[in-house]
C-alpha positions as CSV (number, residue, x, y, z in Angstrom):
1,X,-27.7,-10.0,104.7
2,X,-27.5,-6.8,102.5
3,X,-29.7,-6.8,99.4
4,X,-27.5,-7.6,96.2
5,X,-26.4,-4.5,94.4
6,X,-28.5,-4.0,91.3
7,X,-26.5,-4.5,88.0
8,X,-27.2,-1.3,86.5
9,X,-25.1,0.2,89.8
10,X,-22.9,-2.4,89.7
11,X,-21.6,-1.5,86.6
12,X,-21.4,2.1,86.8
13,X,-19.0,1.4,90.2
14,X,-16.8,-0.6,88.4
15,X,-16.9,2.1,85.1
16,X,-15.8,4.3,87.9
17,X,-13.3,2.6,89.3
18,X,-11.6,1.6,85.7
19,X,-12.0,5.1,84.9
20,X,-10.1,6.2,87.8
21,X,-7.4,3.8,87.1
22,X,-7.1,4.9,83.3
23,X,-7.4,8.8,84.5
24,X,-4.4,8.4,86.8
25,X,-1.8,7.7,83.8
26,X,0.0,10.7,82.9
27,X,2.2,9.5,80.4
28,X,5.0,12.3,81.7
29,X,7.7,10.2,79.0
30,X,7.4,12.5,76.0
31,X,8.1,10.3,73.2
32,X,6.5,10.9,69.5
33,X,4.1,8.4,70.6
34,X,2.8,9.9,74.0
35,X,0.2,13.1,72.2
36,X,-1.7,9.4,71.0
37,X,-1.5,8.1,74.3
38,X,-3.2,11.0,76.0
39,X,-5.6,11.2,73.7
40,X,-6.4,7.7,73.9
41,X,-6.9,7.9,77.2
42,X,-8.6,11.3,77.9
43,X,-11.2,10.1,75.2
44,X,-11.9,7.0,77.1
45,X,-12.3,8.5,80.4
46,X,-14.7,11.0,78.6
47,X,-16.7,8.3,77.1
48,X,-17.3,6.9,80.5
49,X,-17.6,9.8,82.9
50,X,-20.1,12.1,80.5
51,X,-22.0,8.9,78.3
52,X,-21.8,5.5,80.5
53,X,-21.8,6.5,84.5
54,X,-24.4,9.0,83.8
55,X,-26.7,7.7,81.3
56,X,-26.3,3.8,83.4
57,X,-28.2,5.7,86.2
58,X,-30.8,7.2,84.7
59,X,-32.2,4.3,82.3
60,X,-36.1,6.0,81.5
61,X,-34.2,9.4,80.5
62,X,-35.3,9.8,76.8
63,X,-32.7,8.9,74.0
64,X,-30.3,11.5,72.9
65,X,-30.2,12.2,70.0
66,X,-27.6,15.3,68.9
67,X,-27.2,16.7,65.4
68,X,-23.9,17.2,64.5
69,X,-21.6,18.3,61.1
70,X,-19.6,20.9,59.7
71,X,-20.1,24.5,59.4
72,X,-23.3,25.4,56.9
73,X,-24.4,22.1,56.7
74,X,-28.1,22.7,57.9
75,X,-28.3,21.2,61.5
76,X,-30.3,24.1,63.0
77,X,-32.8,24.3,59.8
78,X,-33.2,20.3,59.6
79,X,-34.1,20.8,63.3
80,X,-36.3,23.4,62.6
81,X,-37.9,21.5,60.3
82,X,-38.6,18.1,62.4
83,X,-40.5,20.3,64.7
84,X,-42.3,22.9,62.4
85,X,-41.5,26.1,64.0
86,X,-38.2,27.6,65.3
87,X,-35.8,26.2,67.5
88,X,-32.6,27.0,67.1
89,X,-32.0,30.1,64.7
90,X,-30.2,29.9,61.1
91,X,-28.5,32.5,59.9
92,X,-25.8,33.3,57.3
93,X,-23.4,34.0,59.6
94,X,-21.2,31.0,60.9
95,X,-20.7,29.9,63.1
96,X,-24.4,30.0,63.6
97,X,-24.9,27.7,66.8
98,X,-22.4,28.9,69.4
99,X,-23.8,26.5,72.2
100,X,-26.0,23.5,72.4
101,X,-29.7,24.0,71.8
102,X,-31.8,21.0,73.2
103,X,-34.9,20.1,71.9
104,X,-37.2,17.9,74.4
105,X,-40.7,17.4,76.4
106,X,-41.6,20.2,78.1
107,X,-41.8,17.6,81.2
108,X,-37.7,17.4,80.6
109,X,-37.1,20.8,80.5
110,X,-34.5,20.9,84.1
111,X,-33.0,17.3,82.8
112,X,-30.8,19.0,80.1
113,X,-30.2,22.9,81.2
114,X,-26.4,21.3,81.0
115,X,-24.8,18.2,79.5
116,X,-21.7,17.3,80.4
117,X,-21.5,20.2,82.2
118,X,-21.9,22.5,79.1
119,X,-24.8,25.1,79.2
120,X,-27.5,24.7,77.3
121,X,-30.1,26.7,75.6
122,X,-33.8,24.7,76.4
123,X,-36.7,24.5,74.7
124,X,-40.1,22.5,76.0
125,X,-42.8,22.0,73.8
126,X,-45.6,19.1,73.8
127,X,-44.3,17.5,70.2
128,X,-45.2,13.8,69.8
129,X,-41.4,12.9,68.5
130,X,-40.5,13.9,72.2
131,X,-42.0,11.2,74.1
132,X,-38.9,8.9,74.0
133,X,-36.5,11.5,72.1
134,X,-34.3,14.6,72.6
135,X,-32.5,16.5,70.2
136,X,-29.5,18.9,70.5
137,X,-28.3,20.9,68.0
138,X,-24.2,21.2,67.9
139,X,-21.9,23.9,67.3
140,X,-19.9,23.3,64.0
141,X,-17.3,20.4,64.7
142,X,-14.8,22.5,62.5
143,X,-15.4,25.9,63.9
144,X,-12.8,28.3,63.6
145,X,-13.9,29.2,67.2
146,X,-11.8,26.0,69.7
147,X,-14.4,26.2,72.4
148,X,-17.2,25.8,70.0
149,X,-15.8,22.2,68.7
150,X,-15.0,21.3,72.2
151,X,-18.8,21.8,73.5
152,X,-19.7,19.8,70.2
153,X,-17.7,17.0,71.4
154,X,-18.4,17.2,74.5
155,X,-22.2,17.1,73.8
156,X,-21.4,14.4,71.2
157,X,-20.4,12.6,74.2
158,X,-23.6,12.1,75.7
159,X,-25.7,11.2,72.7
160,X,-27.1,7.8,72.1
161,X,-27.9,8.5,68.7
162,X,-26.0,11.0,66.3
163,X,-27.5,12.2,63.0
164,X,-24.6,13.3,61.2
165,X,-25.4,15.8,58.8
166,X,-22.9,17.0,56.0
167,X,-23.9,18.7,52.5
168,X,-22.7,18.0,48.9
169,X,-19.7,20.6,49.2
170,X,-18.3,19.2,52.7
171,X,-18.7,15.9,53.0
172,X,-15.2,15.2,51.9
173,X,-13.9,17.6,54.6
174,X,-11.2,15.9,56.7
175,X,-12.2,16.9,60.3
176,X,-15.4,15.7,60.2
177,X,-14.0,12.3,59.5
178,X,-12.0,12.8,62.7
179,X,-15.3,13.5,64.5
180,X,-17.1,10.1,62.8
181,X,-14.2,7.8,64.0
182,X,-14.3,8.7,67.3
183,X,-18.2,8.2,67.2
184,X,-18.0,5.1,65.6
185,X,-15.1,3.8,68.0
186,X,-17.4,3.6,70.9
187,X,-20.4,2.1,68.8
188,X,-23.0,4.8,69.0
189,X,-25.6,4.5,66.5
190,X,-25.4,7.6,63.5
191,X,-27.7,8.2,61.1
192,X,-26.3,9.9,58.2
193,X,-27.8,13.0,56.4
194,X,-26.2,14.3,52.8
195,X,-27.9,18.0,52.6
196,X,-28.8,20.6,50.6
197,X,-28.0,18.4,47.2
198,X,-28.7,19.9,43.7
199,X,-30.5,18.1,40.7
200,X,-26.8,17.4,39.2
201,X,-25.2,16.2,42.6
202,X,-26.9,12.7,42.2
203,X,-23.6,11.3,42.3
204,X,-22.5,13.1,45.5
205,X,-24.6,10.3,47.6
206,X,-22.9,6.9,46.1
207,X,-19.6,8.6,46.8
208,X,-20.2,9.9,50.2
209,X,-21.2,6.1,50.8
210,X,-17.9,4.8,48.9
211,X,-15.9,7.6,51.5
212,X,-17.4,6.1,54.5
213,X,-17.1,2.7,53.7
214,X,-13.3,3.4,52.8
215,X,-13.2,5.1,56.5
216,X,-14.3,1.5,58.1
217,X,-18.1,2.8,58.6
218,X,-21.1,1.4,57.3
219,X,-23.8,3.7,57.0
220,X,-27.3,3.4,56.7
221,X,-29.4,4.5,54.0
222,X,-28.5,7.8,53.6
223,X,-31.2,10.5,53.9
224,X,-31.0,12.6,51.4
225,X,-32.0,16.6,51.6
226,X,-32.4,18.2,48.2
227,X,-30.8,22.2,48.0
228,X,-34.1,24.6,48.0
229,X,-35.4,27.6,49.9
230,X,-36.2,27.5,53.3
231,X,-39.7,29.1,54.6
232,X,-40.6,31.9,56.5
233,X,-39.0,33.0,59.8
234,X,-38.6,29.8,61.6
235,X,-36.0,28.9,58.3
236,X,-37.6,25.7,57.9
237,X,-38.1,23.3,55.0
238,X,-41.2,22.4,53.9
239,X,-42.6,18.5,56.0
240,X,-42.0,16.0,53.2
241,X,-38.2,17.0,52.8
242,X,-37.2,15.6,56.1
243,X,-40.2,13.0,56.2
244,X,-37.7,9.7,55.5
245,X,-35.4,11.2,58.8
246,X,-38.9,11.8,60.7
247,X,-40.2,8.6,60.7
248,X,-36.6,7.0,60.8
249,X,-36.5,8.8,64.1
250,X,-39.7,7.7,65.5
251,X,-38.8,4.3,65.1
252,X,-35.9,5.0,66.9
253,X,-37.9,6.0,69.5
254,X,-40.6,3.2,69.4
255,X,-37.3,0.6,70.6
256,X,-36.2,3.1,73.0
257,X,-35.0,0.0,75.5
258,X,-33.3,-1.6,72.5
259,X,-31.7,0.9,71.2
260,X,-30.1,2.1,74.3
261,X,-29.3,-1.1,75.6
262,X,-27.3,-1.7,72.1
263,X,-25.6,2.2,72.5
264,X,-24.6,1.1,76.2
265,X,-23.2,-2.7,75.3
266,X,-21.4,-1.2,72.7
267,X,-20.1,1.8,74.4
268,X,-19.1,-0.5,77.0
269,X,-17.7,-2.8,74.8
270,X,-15.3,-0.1,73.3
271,X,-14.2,1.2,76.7
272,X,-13.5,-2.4,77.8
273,X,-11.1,-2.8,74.1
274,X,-9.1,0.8,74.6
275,X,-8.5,0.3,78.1
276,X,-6.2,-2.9,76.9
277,X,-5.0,-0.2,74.5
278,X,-4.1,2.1,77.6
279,X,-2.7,-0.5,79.3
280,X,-0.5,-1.3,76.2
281,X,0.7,2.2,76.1
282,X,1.5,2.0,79.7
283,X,3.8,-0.9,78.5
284,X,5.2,0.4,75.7
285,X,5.9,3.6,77.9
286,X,8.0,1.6,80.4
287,X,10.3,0.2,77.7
288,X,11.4,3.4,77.1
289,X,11.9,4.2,80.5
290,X,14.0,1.0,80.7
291,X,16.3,1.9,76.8
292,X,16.6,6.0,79.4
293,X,17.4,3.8,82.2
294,X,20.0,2.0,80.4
295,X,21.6,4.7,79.5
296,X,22.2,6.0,82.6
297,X,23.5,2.6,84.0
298,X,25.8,2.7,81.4
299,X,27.0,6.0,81.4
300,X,27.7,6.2,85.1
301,X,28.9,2.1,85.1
302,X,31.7,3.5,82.6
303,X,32.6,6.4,84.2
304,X,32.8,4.9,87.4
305,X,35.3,1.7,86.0
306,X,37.5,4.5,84.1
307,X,37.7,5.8,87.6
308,X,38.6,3.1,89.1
309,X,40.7,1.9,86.4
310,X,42.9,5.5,86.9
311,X,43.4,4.6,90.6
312,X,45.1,1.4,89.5
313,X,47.1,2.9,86.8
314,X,48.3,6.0,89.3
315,X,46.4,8.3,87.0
316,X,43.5,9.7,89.2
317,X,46.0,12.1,90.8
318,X,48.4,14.4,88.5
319,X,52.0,12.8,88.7
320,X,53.2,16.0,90.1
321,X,51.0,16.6,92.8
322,X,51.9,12.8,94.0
323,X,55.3,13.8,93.6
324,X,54.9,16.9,96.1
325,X,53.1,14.7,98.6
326,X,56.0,12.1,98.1
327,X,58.9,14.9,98.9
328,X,56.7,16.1,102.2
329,X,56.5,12.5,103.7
330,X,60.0,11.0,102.5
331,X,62.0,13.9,103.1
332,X,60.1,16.5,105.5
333,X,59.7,16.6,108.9
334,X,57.0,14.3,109.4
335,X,60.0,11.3,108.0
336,X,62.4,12.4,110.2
337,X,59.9,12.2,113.1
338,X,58.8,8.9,112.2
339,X,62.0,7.3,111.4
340,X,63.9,9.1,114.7
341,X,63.9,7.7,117.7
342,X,61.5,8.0,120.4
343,X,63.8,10.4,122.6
344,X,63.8,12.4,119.1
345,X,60.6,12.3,119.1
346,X,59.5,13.6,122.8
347,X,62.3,16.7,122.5
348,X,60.8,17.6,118.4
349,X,56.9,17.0,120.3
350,X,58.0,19.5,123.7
351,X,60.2,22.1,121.3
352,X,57.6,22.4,118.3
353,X,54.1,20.9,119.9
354,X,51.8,19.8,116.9
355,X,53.9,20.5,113.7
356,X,54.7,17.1,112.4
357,X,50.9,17.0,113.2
358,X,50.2,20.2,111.1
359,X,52.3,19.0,108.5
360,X,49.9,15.8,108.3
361,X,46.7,18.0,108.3
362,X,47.7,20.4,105.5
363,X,48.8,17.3,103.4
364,X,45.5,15.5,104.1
365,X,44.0,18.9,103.4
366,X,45.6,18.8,100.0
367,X,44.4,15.2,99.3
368,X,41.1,16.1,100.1
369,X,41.0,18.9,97.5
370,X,42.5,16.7,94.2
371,X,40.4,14.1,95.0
372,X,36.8,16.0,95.2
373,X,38.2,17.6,92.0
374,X,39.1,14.4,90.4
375,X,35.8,12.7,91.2
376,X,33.6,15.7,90.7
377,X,35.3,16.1,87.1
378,X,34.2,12.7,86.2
379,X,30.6,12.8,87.7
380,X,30.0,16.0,85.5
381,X,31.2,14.3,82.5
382,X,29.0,11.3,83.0
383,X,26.3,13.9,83.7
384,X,26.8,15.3,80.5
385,X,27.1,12.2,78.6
386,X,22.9,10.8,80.1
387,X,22.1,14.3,79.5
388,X,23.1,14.0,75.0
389,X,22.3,10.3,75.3
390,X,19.1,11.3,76.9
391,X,18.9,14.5,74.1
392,X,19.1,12.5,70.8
393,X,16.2,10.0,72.7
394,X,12.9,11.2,71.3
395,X,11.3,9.7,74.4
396,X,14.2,12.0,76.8
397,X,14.6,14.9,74.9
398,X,12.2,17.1,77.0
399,X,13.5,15.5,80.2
400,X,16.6,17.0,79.6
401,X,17.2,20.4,81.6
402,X,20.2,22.5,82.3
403,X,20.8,21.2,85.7
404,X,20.9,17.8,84.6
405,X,24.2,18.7,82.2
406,X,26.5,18.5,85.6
407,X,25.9,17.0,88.7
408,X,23.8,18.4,91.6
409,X,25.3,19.8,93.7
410,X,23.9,17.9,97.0
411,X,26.1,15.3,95.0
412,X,29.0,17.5,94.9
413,X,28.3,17.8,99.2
414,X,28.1,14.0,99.7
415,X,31.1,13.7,97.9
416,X,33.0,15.9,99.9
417,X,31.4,14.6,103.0
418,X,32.5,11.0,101.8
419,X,35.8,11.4,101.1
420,X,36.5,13.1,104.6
421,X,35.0,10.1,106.0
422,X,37.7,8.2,103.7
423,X,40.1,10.2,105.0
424,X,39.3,10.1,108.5
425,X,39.0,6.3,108.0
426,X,42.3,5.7,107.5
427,X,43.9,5.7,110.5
428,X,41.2,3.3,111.6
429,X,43.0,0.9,108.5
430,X,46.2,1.5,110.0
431,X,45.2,0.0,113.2
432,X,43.3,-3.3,112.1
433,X,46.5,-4.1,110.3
434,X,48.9,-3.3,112.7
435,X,46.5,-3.5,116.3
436,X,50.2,-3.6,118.3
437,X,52.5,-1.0,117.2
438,X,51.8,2.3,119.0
439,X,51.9,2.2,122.9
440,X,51.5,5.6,124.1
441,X,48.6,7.6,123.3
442,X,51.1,10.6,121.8
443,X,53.3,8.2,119.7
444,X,50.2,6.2,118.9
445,X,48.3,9.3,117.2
446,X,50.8,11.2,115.4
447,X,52.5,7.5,114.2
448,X,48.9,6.4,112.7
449,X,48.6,9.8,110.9
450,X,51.7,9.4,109.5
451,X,51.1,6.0,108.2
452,X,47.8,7.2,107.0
453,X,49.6,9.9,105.2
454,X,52.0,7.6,103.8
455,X,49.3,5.3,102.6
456,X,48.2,8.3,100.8
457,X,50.7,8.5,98.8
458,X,50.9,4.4,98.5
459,X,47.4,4.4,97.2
460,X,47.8,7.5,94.2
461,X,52.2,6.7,93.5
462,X,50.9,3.7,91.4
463,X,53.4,3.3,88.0
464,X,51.2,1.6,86.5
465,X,50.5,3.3,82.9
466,X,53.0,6.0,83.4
467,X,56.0,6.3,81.0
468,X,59.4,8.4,81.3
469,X,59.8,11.3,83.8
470,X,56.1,10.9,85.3
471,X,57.4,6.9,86.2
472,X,60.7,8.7,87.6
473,X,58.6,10.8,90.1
474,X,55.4,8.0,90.7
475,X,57.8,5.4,91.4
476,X,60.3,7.7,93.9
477,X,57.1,8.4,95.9
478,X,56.2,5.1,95.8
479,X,59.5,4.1,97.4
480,X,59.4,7.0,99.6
481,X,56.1,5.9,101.1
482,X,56.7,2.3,101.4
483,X,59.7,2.7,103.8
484,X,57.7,4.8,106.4
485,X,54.9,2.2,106.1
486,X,57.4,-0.3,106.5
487,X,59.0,1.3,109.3
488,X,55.7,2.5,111.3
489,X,54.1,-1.4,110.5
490,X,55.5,-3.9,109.1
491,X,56.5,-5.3,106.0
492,X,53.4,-7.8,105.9
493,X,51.1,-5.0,106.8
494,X,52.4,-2.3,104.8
495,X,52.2,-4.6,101.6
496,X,48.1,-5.2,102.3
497,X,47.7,-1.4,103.9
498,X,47.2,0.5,100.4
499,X,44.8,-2.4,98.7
500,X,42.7,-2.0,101.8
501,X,42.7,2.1,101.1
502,X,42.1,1.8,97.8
503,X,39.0,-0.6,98.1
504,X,37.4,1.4,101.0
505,X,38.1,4.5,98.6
506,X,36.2,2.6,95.8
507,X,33.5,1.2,98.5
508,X,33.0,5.2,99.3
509,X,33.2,6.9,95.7
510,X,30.4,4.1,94.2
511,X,28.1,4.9,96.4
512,X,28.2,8.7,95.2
513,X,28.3,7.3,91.9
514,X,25.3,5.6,92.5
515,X,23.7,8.3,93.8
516,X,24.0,10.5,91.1
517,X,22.9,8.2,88.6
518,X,19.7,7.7,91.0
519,X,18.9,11.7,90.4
520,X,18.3,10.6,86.5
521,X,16.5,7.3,87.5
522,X,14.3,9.5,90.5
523,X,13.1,12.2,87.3
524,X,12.3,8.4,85.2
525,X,10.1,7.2,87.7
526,X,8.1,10.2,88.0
527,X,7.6,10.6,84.5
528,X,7.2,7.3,83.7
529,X,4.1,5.5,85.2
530,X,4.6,2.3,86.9
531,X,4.1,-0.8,84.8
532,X,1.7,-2.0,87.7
533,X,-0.4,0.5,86.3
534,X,-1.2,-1.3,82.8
535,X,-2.0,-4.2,85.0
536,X,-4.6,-2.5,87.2
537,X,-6.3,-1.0,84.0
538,X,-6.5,-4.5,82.4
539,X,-7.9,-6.4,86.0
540,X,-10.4,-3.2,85.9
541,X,-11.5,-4.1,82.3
542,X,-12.1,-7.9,82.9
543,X,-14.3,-6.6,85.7
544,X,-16.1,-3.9,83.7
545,X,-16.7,-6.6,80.9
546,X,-18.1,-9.3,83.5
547,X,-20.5,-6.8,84.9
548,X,-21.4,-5.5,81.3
549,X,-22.6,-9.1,80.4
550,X,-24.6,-9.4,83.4
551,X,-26.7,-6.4,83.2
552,X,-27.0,-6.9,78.9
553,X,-28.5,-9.9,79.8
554,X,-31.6,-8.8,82.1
């Protein structure tokens, strides 16, 4: 039997594996509410892969302790001062610190030549705060300079302690309140410094306290650093100014165990509550996927039932063109053929081989061509209409592109391809309602074009919906049409022949409906994570918080 997995590596796999699961939303749905989202989750995978993982697997490493504030506030001389001689260089240029400076053991010196994969600039000495501590000094959180305040986070990051110092003039900045919440989200201890305070700024510290408790944090006492000159070249204060942080510090360091078990229960604790905030995003994200969704379904449902709803009417086809097709089939050759008798027939077939053939094809040709227009006309305007629907969406608008405002043209090919299939489909109708009427192979080809000529013109002469002159021409077609049927099959079969036409037609046309309408739905589905992903996240955070219990409790 394998020996049982020690907690400490137990939870660091199953850190790992919620991490994972929380990294691999992308949150591709641009609504107002996604730049949260991403932050919300990019910050929790942070917390976890640079602070948890890292510091779970190496529990004797000293506490972290980084110094952190705004620009001028007196990190690198407060620093300077805990150790009595110069470690990271003040200056009156800022930003003064332009990468992490780590003050540790000299034992610990390779431990932290990087954190978080940031370079850092080491200094070892033998100082008797450094036995259980390390401190880091920070670039300025509100640097003008972006890559300095993304080291300072990042270095933030892997503290287990942060001493957050601020002076009377900045401490109602607004960006380092930014920096504060998200240290306080994840529960790491700070200690709170108000520097460089004047004889008249007494009042400075009971309203910096007001401000942070307003902000949801409750400090400490705050250590207070009065304004005065700093000594020599190290740019130090003199030992009794930053006594009270000293010794507050060394305490610190004293419960080493306890204090980072409480930085790690309550780091956890926080990764375990905004991963059920990632997974609510993930929720959220999906019901705007389903509101885009819907408005596809109904765009293309509607345009599809007009479509549908101009076949029945006899208004898919413009009344003249189902006129001309009318005129060839009642009057022109191919009528005569079929109405003539079959001695007719064999002397029309040996003097002019193929033409009532030819006839047939050009017509079908013709039929082909109004109705990829017709459709193709109506599948742009229902691309058109997802796209604006999609437009005044906050949660579409970026989707939108200019190939999406008409339909793709692979569409345009299927359609084509389908209705040929219709076409050539036809005769194949003819013969399952009339399986006995042609005997010879001649008369029994050119007679089930014809019909499925005919039923052309059955399926578009409709009168329904048409008023005046256009009826005048639909319903002479009509008539036109349904004597040849009649003649070539029946009068049962002819009646049933066009309904049969016109459903395959329908049957056909839908499913390049429906696959237009799936280009839209393809682009959701990429953009929009799969709700199965919320659920992973959340099953990942029960875990996380049952393994988080039992290694708290050793």
């Amino acid at each position: 039997m394998p020996p049982p997995i020690a907690r400490a590596a137990r939870l660091r796999a199953d850190l790992d594996r919620l991490a994972d699961h929380v990294a691999a939303v992308e949150f591709g749905i641009s609504s107002p509410e996604q730049s949260s989202r991403r932050a919300r989750r990019d910050e929790l995978v942070g917390v976890i892969q640079s602070y948890l993982i890292p510091r779970l697997g190496d529990l004797d490493a000293p506490l972290v302790v980084a110094l952190a504030g705004p620009t001028g506030s007196g990190k690198s001389t407060i620093l300077n001062s805990l150790a009595g001689s110069e470690v990271s260089r003040p200056g009156p240029l800022r930003p003064t610190t332009r990468q992490p400076v780590v003050w540790c053991h000299q034992r610990e010196e390779s431990r932290y030549q990087t954190l978080g994969g940031v370079e850092c600039v080491v200094v070892g000495e033998n100082h008797p705060l450094l036995t259980d501590l390390t401190l880091v000094d920070t670039p300025d959180i509100d640097s003008y300079v972006s890559d300095h305040r993304r080291i300072a986070t990042t270095v933030l990051r892997q503290a287990d302690i942060v001493v957050f110092v601020t002076s009377a003039q900045r401490y109602a900045d607004a960006v380092p309140w930014e920096v504060l919440g998200e240290v306080d989200r994840r529960g790491s201890l700070v200690v709170y410094v108000l520097n460089r305070l004047s004889r008249r700024a007494a009042g400075a510290i009971s309203d910096y306290a007001a401000l942070l408790r307003a902000n949801g944090l409750e400090p400490e006492p705050i250590y207070t650093i009065q304004e005065q000159w700093v000594r020599g070249e190290s740019g130090s204060l003199p030992p009794r100014s930053v006594r009270n942080l000293g010794r507050r510090l060394e305490e610190l360091a004293a419960n080493r165990v306890e204090v980072l078990g409480d930085a790690t229960r309550a780091t956890v604790a926080y990764s375990v509550q905004t991963a059920g905030s990632v997974a609510d995003d993930v929720d959220r994200q999906d019901e705007e996927r389903s509101r885009l969704a819907a408005v596809v379904a109904g765009t293309y449902g509607d345009a599809f039932d007009e479509l549908t709803g101009e076949l029945v009417r006899g208004r898919l086809i413009r009344a003249e063109v189902v006129q001309r097709w009318g005129e060839r089939v009642g009057t022109g050759e191919v009528a005569r053929w079929v109405k003539g008798s079959t001695s007719w027939l064999r002397a029309a077939a040996d003097r002019v081989t193929g033409r009532p053939a030819t006839e047939v094809e050009e017509l079908g040709s013709e039929a082909r061509r109004e109705l990829v227009a017709a459709v193709a006309a109506r599948l742009d305007r229902a691309a058109r209409a997802v796209a604006v629907g999609w437009e005044v969406d906050t949660a579409g608008r970026q989707l939108v592109t200019a190939d999406l405002r008409v339909a793709a043209e692979g569409t345009r090919q299927e359609l084509k391809a389908t209705i040929d299939r219709w076409l050539s489909g036809l005769t194949h109708l003819v013969e399952a309602e009339a399986p006995g009427r042609f005997k010879t192979a001649r008369v029994a080809s050119t007679g089930l074009n014809a019909a499925a000529v005919a039923t052309i013109v059955a399926l578009f002469a409709s009168t329904g919906g048409l008023t005046g002159a256009e009826m005048g021409v639909a319903a002479g077609a009509a008539a036109a049409q349904q004597s040849i049927l009649e003649h070539l099959l029946g009068r049962a079969a002819a009646g049933s022949l066009a309904g049969a036409a016109r459903d395959s037609l329908v049957g056909s046309v839908r499913q390049v409906f429906d696959l237009e309408a799936e280009r839209f739905t393809r682009i959701l589905a990429t953009a929009a994570d799969p709700v199965s992903a919320g659920a992973r996240i959340r099953e990942g955070a029960r875990v996380v918080e049952s393994s988080s219990e039992i290694f708290h409790a050793s």
